[in-house]
C-alpha positions as CSV (number, residue, x, y, z in Angstrom):
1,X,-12.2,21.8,17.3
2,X,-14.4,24.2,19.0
3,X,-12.0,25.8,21.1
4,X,-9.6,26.0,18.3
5,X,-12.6,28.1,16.6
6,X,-12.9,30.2,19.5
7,X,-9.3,31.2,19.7
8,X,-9.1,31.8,16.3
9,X,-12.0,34.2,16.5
10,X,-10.9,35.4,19.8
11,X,-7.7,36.6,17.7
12,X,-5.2,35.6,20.3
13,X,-3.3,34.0,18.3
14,X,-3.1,30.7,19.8
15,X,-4.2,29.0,16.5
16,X,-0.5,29.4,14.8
17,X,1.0,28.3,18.3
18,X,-1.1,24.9,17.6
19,X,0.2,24.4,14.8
20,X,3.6,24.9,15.5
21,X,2.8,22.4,18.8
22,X,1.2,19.9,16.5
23,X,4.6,20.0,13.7
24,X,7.0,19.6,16.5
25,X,4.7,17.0,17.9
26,X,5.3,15.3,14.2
27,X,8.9,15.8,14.2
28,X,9.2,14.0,17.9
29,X,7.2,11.1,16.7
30,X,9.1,11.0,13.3
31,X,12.1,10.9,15.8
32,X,10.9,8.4,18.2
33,X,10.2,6.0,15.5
34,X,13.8,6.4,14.3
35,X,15.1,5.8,17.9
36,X,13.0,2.5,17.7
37,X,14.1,1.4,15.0
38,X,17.6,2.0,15.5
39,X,17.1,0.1,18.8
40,X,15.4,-2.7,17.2
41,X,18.8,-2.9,14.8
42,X,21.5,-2.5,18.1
43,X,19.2,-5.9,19.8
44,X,19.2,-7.7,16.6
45,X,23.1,-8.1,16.3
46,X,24.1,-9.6,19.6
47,X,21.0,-12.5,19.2
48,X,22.7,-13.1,15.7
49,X,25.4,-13.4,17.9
50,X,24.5,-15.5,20.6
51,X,23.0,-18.3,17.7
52,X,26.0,-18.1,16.1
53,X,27.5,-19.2,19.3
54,X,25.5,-21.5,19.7
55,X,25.9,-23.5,16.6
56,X,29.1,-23.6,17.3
57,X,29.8,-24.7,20.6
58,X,26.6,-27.3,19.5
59,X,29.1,-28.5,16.7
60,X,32.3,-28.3,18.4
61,X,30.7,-30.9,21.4
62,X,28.9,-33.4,18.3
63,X,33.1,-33.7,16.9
64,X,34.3,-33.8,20.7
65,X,32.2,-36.6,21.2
């Protein structure tokens, strides 16, 4: 906080470079997030998967037997 007070009054303009910095810092965690999830979603699918299989080869060995 100070030294963002200081470069403001310093008039070097580094307080408008901040705050583009700290938007495009929001728009990469806004981004990572949506990675995240959309990674969460892709694992999700092949454990559905593997119960599925599962149940079935759990059912197909009970009416084997």
């Amino acid at each position: 906080m100070l030294g963002q007070q200081a470069l403001e009054r310093s008039r070097l303009g580094a307080a408008t470079g901040t705050a583009a910095l700290q938007a495009e810092l929001g728009h990469a965690e806004q981004a990572n997030l949506d990675l995240k999830r959309v990674l969460e979603e892709r694992d999700e699918e092949p454990a559905a998967a593997r119960e599925t299989n599962r149940r079935l080869t759990n059912q197909l060995n009970r009416s084997a037997s």
